[in-house]
N, CA and C of each residue as an Amber inpcrd file, in Angstrom:
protein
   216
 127.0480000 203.1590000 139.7320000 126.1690000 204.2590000 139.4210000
 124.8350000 204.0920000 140.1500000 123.9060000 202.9640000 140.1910000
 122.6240000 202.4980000 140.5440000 123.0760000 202.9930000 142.2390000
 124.1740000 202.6140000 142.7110000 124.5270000 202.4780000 143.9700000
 124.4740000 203.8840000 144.5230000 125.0830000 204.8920000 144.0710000
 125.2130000 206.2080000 144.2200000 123.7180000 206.6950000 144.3420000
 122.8810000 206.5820000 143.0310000 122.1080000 206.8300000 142.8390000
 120.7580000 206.6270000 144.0610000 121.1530000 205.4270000 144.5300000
 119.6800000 204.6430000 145.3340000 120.1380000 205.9680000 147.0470000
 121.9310000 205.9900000 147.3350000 122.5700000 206.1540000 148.1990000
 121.6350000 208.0480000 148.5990000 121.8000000 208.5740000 147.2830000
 121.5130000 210.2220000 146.9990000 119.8650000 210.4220000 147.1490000
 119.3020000 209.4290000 146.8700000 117.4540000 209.2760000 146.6780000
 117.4200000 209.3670000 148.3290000 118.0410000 208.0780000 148.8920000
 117.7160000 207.9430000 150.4460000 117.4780000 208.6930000 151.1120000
 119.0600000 209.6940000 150.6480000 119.2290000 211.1220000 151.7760000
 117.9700000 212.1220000 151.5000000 117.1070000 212.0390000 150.5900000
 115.8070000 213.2390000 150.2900000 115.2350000 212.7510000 151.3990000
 113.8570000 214.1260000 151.5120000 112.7870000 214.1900000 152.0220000
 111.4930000 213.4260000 151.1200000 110.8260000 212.6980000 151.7980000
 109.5790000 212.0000000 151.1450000 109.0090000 212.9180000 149.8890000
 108.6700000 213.9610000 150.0110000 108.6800000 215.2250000 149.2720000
 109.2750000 214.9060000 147.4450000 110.2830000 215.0160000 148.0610000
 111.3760000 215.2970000 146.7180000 111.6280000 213.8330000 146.5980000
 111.4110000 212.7280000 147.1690000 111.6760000 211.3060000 146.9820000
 110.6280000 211.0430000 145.5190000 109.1410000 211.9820000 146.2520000
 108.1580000 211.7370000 144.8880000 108.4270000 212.4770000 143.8350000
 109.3520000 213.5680000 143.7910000 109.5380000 213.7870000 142.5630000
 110.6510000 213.1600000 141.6340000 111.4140000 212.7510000 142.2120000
 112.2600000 211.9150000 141.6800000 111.7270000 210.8730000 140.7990000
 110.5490000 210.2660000 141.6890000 110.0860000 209.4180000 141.2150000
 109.5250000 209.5060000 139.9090000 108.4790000 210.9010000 139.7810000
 107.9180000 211.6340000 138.2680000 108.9620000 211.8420000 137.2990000
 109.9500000 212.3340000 137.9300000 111.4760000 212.8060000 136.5710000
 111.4800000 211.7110000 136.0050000 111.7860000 210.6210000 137.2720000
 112.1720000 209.0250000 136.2610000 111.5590000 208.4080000 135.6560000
 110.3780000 208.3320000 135.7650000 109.1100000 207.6420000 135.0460000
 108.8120000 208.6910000 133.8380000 109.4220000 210.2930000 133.9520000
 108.9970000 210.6070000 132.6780000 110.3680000 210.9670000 131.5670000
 111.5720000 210.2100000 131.8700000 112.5880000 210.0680000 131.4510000
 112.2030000 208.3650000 130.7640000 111.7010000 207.8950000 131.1240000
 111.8270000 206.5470000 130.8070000 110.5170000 206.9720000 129.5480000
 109.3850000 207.4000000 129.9040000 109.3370000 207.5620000 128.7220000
 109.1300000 208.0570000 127.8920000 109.7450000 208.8400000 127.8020000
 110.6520000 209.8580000 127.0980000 111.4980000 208.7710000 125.7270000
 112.9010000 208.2880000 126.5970000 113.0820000 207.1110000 126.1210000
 112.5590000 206.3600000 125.5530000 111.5040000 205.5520000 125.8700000
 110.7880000 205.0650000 125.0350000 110.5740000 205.4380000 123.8980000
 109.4350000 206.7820000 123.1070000 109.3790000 207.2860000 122.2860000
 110.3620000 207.3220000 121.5280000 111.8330000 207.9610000 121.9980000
 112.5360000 207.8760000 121.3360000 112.8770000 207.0940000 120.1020000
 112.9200000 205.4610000 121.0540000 112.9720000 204.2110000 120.5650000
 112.2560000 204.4010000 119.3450000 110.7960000 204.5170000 119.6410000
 110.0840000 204.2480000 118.5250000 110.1300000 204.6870000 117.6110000
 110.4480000 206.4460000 117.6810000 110.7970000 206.6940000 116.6510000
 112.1060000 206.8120000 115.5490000 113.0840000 206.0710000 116.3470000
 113.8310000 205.2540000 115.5930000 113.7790000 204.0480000 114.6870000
 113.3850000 203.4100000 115.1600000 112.6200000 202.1620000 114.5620000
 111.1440000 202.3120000 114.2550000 110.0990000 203.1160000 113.0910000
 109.0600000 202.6360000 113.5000000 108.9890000 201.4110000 112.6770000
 107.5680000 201.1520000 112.9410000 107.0070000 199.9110000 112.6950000
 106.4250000 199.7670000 110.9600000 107.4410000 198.4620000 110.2300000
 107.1300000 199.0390000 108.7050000 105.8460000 198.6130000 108.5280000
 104.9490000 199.4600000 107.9260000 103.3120000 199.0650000 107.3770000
 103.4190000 198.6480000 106.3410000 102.7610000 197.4650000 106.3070000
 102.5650000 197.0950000 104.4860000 101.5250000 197.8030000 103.6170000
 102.0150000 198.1030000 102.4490000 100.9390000 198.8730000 101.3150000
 100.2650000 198.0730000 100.5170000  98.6810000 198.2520000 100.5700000
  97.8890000 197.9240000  99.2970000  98.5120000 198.0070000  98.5600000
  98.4030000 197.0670000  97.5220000  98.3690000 197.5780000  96.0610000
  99.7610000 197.0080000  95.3810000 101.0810000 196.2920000  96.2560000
 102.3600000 196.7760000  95.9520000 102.5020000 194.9210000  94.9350000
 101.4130000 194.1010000  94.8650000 101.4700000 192.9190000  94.0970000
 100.6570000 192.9700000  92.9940000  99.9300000 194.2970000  92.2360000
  99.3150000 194.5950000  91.5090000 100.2710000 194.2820000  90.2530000
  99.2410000 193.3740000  89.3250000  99.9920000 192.9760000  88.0190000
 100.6430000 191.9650000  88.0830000 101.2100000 191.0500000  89.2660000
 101.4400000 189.6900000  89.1960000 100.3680000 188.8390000  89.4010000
  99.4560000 188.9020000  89.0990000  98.4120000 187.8560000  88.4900000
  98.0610000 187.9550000  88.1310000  97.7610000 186.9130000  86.5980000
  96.5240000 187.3950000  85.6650000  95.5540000 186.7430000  85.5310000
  94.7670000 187.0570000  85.3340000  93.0180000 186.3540000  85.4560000
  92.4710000 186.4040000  83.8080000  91.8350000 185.9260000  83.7810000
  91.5670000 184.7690000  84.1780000  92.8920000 183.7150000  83.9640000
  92.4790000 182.7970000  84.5390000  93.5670000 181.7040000  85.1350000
  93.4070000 180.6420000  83.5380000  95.1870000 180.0240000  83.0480000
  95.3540000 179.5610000  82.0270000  94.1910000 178.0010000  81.8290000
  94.0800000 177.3520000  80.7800000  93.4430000 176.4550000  80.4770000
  94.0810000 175.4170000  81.3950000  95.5130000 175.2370000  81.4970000
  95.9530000 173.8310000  82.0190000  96.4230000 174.4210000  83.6650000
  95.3670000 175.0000000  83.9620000  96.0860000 175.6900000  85.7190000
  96.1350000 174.3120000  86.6630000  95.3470000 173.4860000  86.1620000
  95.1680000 172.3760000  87.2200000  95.7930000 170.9320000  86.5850000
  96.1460000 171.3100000  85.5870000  97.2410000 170.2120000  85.1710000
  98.7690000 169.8040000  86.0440000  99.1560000 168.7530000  86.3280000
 100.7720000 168.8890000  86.9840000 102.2770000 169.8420000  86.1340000
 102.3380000 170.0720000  86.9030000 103.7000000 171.2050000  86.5180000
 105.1110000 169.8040000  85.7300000 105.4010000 170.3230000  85.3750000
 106.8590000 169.3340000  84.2390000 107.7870000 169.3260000  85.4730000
 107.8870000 170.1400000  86.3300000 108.9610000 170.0900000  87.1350000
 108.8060000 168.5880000  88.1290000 107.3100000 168.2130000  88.5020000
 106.7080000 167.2050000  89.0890000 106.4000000 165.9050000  88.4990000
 106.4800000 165.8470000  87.3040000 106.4560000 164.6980000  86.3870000
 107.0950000 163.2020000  87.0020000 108.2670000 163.5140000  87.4110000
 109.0960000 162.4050000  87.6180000 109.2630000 161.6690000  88.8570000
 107.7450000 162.2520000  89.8730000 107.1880000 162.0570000  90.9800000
 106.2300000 161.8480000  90.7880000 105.4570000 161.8780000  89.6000000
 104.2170000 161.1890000  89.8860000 103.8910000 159.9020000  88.9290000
């Protein structure tokens, strides 16, 4: 295909060589966009850990955890 392709460009006039050149560069991105808007890009939301922590912080926050006991 690339082969055909480079073979069919050759045979133009300088002229139409540069427009070829604009189609393809605005096919590509074209393409591009596409992409993106297939996939966009996920944003993270404020707000979405609201209520897993509570404050003030318990009496023994800085005490060792029971799970660690048998390491220290």
């Amino acid at each position: 295909m690339e082969s055909e392709i480079l073979m069919t460009v050759s045979q133009l006039p300088d002229a139409l060589k540069q427009e070829v050149l604009h189609y393809a560069e605005f096919l590509a991105e074209k393409h591009k966009k596409t992409l993106g808007a297939e996939n966009p890009e996920k944003k993270r939301r404020a707000g979405t850990m609201k209520g897993m922590f509570v404050l003030p912080l318990p009496d023994d926050f800085d005490e060792p955890l029971e799970e660690f006991k048998d390491y220290m």
